[in-house]
Every structure is written in C-alpha cells, then in structure tokens.
N, C-alpha and C positions, 0 to 999 in steps of 0.2 A: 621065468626068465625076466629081466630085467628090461623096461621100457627103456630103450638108447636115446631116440630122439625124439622132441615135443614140434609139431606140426602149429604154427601161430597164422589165423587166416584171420585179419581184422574185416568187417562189413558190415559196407556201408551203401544200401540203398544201390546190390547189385542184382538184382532178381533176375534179370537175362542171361548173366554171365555165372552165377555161384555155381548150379547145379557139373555143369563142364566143369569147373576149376576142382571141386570138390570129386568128381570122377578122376579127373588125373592124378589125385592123392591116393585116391582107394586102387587104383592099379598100377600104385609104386610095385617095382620088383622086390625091395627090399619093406620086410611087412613090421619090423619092430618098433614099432613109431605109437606114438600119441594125436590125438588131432584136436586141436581149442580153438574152435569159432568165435570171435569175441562181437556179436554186433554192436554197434556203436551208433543206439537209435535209428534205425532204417526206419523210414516211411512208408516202406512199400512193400512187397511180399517174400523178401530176401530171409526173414528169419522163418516165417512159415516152410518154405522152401526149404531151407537147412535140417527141418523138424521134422520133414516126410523122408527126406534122402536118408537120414539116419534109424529112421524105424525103416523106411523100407530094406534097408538093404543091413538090418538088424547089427547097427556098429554101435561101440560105446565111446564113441565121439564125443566133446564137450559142448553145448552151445550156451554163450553168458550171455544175457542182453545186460545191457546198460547204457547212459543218457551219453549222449554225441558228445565227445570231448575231442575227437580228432585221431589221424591212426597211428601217433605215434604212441599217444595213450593206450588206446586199445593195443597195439602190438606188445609194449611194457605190461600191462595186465595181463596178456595174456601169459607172458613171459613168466609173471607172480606166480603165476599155478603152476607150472611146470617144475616138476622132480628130476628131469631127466639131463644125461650129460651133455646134451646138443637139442639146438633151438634153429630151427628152419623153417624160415616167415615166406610167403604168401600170399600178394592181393587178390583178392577177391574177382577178378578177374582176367586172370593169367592162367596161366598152365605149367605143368612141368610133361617133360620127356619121363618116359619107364622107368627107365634107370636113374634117375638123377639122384633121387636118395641115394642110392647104392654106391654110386660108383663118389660120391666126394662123403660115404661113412668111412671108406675103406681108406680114403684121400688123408683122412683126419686122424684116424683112428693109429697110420704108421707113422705119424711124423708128432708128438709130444708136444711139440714145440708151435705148432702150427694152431692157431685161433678163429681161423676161420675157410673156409673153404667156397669159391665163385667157382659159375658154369661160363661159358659161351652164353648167349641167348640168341633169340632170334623176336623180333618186333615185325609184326603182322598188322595188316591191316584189310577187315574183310570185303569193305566195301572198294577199296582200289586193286586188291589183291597181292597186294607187291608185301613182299618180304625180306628186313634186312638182316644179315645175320652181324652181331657184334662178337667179336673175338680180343680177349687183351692177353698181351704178355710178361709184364713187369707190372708188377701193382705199384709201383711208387709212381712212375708214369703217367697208368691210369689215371689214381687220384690227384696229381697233379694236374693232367687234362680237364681231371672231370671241375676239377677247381675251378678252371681257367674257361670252363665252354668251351675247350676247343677240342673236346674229343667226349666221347658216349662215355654214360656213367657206368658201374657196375653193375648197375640193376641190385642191391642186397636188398633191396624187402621183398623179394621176390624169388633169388635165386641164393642167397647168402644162408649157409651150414653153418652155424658161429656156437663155441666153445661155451657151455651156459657159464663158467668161471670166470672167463675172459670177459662174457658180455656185464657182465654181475660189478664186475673190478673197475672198468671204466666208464660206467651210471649210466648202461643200455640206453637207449633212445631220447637223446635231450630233448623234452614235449615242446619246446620254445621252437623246435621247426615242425613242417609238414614235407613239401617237398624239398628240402634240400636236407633232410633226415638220416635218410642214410650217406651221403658224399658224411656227413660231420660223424656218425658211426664209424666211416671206413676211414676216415683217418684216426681217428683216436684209439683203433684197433692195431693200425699199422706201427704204434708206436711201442705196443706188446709183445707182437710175437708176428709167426710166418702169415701171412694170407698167400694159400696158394690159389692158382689158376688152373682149371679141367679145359679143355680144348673143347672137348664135344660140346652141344646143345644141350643144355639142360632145364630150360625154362622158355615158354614161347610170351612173349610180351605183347597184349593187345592192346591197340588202338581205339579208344571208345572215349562218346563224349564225358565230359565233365572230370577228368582227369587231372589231377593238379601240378603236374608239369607245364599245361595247358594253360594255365593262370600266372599270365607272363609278368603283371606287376607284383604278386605273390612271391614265384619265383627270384624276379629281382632283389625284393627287400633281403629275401634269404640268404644268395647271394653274396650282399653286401655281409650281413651277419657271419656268414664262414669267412671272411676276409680278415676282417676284426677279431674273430674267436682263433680261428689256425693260423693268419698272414699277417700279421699287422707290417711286420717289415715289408712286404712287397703289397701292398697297398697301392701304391701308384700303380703299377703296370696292371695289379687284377681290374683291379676298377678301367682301368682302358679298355681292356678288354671283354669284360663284361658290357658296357656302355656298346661296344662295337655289334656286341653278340645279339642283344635288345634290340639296337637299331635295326639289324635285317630281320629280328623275328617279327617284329613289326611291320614288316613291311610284307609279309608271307601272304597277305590276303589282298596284295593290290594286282592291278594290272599286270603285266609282264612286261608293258610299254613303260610304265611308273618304274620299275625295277630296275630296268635298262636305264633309264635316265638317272636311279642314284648310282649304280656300279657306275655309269659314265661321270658323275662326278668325283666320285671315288676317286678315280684312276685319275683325272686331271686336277684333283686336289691333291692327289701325291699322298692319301691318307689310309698309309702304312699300316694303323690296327684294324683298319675296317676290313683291307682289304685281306689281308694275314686271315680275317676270320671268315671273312668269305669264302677262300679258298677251302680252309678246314671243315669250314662247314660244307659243301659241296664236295670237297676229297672224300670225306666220312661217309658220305651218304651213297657215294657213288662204288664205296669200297665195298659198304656193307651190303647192296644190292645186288652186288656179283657174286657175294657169297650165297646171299637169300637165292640167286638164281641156280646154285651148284648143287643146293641142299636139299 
C-alpha cells in the first residue's frame, strides 16, 4: 500500500522535548504515514535520542543531519524527500492529539479542492500550568488577524496537513523567514485553493525557552517583510499596529505598576491602536483560557 502522508519534524537542539513529540507520532490512530527527522546541526543529544527511539522501538523512520541553516530549510528538505501526496510538519517540541492524522486525512482526502487542512490547538505551559485552547473559524479572518497581531496564528508548522502539489506550486517555505514562516505559507496557500478548519484539538503547542516567537526584535523585522511581500496597500495601518503590538510585548516583563501607568497613558492620550491591541490581546488570551479550562 501506498505511503499517504510524509511526517516533516525539523530539530534543533531539542533533547528534552524530541522523545514526547516523536511518541505522539508513533501513536497516531491513523498508521500510513512516513516520518523524516531533518536535524539541523543540534549541539546537544537530540539526534542521539532520535537514533535510539527508532531502533528501539524497530521503525524505518528517516533521520538526516545536516549543518544549521534554520527550519524553514530543514522543513523544505525534508519536504525534498518526500514521495507522498500529503506533508504534515511538526516541531520538535509539540505534540499531536491520536487522532489528528486521521481525522484532517479524511478532511482532505473528500474535498479535491481543499490544499490544506488546520486543527484547533491548545498551547500549554508546564511550569505555570495554564492552558489556552485556540480555535478559528474562517481562514481569511485568521490570517488577516494573524497579519495584523491582533489574533493567534494558525500554528501550520505544527498542525498544518498541506497538499504536497499545492505546497510544491506555490515555492513551499520562503527560507528568507523563520518565525513569521508559516502566516507568509498560509497566505499564499489561501490564494489556491480551500484551507479547511477541524474544531477538535489536534496539536498541543509547548511553551519552552528559546523559541523564536519569543525573539520579539526578530519577529518584528519579519513582520514588517509580510507587509511589504502580502500588504503593501495597507501598509499604514499594519505597521500601526504592529508598532502598538511590540510596544506591550515589551513591556510583558515590567512591573505591573509600570504597566498600569502606560495603559493610564494610553487611555489619556486617547491612543486608539495601542489601545484596540490591548484589548485584543487580553480578549485572546482570556478567550482561549476558558477554553484550556473546559478541555
């Protein structure tokens, strides 16, 4: 029988977290799948680790090393090797739900038309314990939001099922980003064909250091580059709002007194985007909290 779908886990210098990530692969429900570990120069015991999991537990699993080029690379490489009609990426530090292959093969496989397939997720964090569950209903929406900062992204390196034709047709993973990789993926997808939406959870998103969401001048410059590459017409108002979004992420590690006296300026400077994204960003968070609590 014919391999369906290629399993892409880029890593890099996860040795805490690979072994977990790699067990919620191996006890997908749905079992016809390929798995290509691409290390991307790890320093540290990540590829060892990948080398025992897979004689131990006697799979014919892929594992490439090669020199750090970053994961968008590695995800496109690994992407190279793959035969199969569907490509479902995975960082190295995530998880999927049992089902999640299963239920967006089945997602994909009825509708022709459709290019790629997102879960729910749920973003976890173990040392505070709290967990958010993100849910979207309209992808045009989303990636507008996710454009603008003012609503969670899709998570696709992590929970995205995507068409290997479709990924192949629109030059899979432009290497010129890191995190803002996949938002420029999901829009240039959106311009092909259906991206549908699964309600359930289908990928848990961890919280761990060194994370390059986390690298908020990074971030920024990327940002800027999807404005210019997707926006150029609205240009003014992204960039206001990005600039809004920065200034509180920046401010996430001050006092609570400090924070209070910018929201109090805020609000008597009368300044409309700061405050627009404050909201959003506290709406978001408080949304996805009560779902992490139902779940």
């Amino acid at each position: 029988m014919k391999t369906r779908i290629s399993v892409i886990i880029p890593l890099f210098n996860k040795q805490d977290y690979i072994e977990d990530t790699l067990l919620s692969v191996k006890a997908q429900s749905f079992q016809n799948y390929e798995c290509i570990i691409v290390d991307d120069g790890s320093t540290d015991n990540s590829s060892q680790i990948v080398k025992e999991f897979i004689a131990r537990h006697n799979l014919t699993w892929t594992l490439v090393n090669r020199e750090n080029e970053g994961q968008a690379k590695a995800r496109n490489f690994g992407a190279a090797l793959s035969n199969c009609e569907y490509l479902a990426f995975l960082d190295s530090d995530d998880l999927w739900s049992i089902d999640k292959l299963e239920s967006q093969f089945i997602r994909i496989e009825s509708n022709p038309g459709c290019v790629m397939v997102l879960s729910s997720y749920a973003i976890f964090n173990e040392v505070s314990g709290k967990t958010r569950v993100v849910k979207h209903k309209n992808v045009a929406r989303m990636n507008i939001r996710w454009a603008e900062l003012l609503g969670f992204g899709g998570a696709l390196e992590s929970v995205g099922l995507i068409r290997k034709s479709s990924f192949d047709s629109v030059g899979m993973f432009d290497e010129n980003f890191s995190t803002a990789a996949g938002l420029d993926l999901s829009l240039r997808l959106q311009k092909c064909g259906e991206i549908a939406l699964i309600d359930q959870v289908g990928m848990f998103y961890r919280i761990s250091k060194g994370q390059w969401h986390s690298n908020l001048s990074l971030l920024e410059s990327e940002m800027s580059r999807i404005v210019e590459k997707h926006f150029p017409l609205r240009h003014s108002k992204l960039s206001r709002l990005h600039r809004s979004y920065f200034y509180w992420s920046n401010l996430r590690t001050e006092s609570k007194i400090v924070l209070l006296n910018h929201i109090s300026l805020a609000i008597l400077g009368f300044r409309i985007s700061n405050l627009r994204m404050l909201f959003a960003l506290i709406y978001r968070n408080l949304l996805a909290l009560a779902r992490g609590y139902r779940a």
